[in-house]
N, C-alpha and C positions, 0 to 999 in steps of 0.2 A: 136769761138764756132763751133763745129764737126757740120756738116749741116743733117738734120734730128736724132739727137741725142735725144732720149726721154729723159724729162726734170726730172727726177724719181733718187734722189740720198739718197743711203743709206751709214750711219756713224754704221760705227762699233766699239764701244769704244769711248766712246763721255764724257771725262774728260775737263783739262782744254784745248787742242786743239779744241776735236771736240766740245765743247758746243760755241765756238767761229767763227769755222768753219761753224756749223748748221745756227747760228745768221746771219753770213753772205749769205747765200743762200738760206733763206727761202724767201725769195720775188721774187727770179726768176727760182726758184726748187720746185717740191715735195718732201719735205725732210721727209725720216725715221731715226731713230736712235735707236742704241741696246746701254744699259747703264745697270747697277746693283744696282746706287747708285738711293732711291729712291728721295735725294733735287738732283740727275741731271735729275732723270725722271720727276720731278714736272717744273722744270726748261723749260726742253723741250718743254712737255705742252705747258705751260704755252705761247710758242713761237709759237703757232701753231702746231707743229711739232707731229707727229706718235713717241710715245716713246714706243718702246718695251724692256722689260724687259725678260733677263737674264745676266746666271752666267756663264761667260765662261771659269770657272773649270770645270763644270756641263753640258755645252749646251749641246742637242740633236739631231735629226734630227727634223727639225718643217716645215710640207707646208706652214703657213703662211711667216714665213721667205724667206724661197724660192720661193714664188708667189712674195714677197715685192724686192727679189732681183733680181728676173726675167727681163733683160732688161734694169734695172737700172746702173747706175755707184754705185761703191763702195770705200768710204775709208774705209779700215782698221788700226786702231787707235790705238788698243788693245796691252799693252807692254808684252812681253812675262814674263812668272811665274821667283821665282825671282831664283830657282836653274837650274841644268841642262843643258846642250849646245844643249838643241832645243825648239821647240816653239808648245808642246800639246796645247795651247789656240787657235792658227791660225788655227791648224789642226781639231780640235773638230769642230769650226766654218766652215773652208767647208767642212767638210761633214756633217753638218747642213743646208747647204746649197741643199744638195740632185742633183737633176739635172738642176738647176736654172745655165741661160748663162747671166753675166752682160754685159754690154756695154765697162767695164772698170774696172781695179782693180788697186788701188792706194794702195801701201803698206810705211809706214810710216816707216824706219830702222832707223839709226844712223852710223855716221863718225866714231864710235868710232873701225866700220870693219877695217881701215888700219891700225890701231894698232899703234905703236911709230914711226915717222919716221924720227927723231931726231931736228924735226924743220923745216924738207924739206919739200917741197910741194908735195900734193896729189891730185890725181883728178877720173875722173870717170874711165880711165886705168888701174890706180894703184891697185898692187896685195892687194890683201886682208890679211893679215896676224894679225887676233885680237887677241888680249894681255890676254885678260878676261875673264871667261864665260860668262858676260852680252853680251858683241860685239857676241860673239859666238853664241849667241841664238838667236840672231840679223841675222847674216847671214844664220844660219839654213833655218831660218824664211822666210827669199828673195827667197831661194832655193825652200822651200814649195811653195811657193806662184806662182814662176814662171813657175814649172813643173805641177801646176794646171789649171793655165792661159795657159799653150800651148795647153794641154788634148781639154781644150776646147774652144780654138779659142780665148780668152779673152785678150784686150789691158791692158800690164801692165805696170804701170809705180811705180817704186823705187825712194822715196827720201829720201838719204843721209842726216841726219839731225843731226847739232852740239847741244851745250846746248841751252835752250829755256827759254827766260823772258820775262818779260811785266808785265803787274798790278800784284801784288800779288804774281809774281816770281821774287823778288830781293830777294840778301842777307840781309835784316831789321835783319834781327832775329840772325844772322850768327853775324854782324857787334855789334847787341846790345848786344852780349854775349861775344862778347870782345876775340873770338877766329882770330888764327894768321894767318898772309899770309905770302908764300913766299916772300924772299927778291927777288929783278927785275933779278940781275945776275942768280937766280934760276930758273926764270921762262920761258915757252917756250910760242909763240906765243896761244894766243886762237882760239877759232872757237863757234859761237852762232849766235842767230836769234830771231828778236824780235816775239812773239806770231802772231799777225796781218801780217806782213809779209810772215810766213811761210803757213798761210791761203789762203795769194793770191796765194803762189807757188801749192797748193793743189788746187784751183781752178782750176790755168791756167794748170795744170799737166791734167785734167779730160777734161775744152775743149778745147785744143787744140790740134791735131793729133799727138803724141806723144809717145815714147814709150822708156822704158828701162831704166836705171839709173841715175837721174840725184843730184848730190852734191847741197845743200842746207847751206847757210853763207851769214853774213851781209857784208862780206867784210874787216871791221875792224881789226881782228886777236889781239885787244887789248889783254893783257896777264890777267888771273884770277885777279893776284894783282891791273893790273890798270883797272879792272873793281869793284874789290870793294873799288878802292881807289875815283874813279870818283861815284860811289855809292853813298860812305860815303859824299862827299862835297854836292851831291845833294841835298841829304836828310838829311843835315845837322847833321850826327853825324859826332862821332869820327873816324880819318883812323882806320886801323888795324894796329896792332903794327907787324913788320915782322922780320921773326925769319930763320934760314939757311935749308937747304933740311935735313942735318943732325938733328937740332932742331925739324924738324916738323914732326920726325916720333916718339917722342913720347906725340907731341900734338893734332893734327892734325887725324882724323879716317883712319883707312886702306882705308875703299871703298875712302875717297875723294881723299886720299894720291897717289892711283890708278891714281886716271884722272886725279893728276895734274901734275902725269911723266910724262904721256903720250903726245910727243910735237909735231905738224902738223902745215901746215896750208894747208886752204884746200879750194883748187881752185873752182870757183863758175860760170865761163864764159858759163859752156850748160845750167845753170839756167837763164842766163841772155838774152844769145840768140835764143834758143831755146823753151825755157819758157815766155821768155819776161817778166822775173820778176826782177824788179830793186826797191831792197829795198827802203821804203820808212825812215827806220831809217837806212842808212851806216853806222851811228856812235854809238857809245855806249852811248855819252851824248845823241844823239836825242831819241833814245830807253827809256835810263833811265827818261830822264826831263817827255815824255809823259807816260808812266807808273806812276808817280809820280802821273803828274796832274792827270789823271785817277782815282785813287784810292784816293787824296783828293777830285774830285768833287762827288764822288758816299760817302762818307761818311757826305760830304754836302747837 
């Protein structure tokens, strides 16, 4: 922890990361949060937490906001709108922010910025060249963010973020509809992170002296297929039945068809040493087994 660090942290975008990120830091934080949805504002509450409501297609400039981020550290959570190659939601947001200096600004991006790199490795170096307009609004968005944090003296830190599960984000649904996966000779290494994990990197990103980009991954790099193959035995259904890269472009959706060309793996060592974040699920089984039990003991 940063030594005289005011204890005042605001979540901006508080979905299924930040509502798990908030849970985590309400007992040695003042935590606020900006949400739209009103069961995540009830949620909030409900944790103690300052739930402030808006719409950040709509936000304005607001002093309360900007007294509440005054001093404070900030994650920014918020995924950018889904057209476009830039990111009007981040931008609306500071300059609703007004003249407000936080302590810290955490910006939440995705790996999806190096685009293909045929299965090589990528790390926090490596050019940037994205594939998509998602990636692309993604790094607009870093860009925002950085040359706003310099303007005004503000420590920023970037993490590089693969796909995200944990309770309630497994393929169930995917698996019970009995849609196809790549065959394995098709598939390229993956890149993911269980939910809880990627909380503690967002914590230790805010206290510890730190700054500038850092990649976020379990380590694993299991391939899509043998993640919902190891899914399926968990959770006791059926594998998926898998079909060839040619087969799966006319069963399979475009946008998923997208991310599962795209083949990386994507090196994690300034998280680890840097961050001093060493997942507590490496594996995809340990991910999945407690995600399971999780979700059977809450409907217990």
């Amino acid at each position: 922890m940063l030594a005289g660090m005011d204890r005042r942290f605001l979540i901006a975008g508080c979905g299924y990361v930040g509502c798990r990120l908030a849970a985590r830091l309400v007992d040695s934080w003042q935590v606020a949060a900006v949400a739209r949805s009103p069961a995540t504002l009830a949620e909030l509450r409900a944790l103690g937490i300052e739930a402030i409501f808006a719409d950040f297609d709509a936000i304005a400039a607001s002093p309360a906001l900007g007294r509440i981020a005054d001093g404070a550290a900030i994650a920014y959570l918020a995924p950018p709108p889904g057209t476009g190659i830039a990111d009007p939601r981040l931008e609306r947001f500071l300059d609703a922010l007004g003249r407000a200096r936080p302590t810290a600004f955490l910006y939440m991006s995705t790996t999806g910025v190096y685009g293909d790199a045929g299965g090589g490795d990528v790390d926090e170096r490596s050019t940037t060249v994205p594939a998509n307009d998602r990636s692309r609004r993604r790094l607009a968005a870093e860009r925002t963010a950085a040359a706003w944090c310099a303007d005004r003296g503000v420590r920023l830190v970037v993490l590089r973020v693969p796909g995200i599960y944990g309770p309630h984000r497994l393929p169930l649904e995917r698996l019970g509809r009995g849609e196809p996966a790549l065959r394995p000779e098709d598939c390229g290494p993956g890149n993911r992170i269980h939910v809880d994990d990627l909380v503690s990197a967002c914590v230790a990103a805010i206290e510890r002296p730190v700054s500038g980009i850092f990649n976020v991954g379990d380590g694993d790099h299991a391939s899509t297929t043998e993640f919902l193959q190891k899914t399926a035995l968990l959770a006791g259904l059926p594998p998926p039945r898998l079909v060839s890269l040619a087969e799966a472009q006319g069963q399979v959706s475009p946008g998923l068809l997208e991310y599962l060309v795209e083949s990386r793996r994507v090196a994690t060592t300034r998280m680890r040493e840097e961050l001093g974040v060493v997942p507590r699920h490496a594996s995809v089984e340990s991910g999945i087994a407690a995600s399971l039990a999780e979700m059977r003991a809450r409907r217990g």
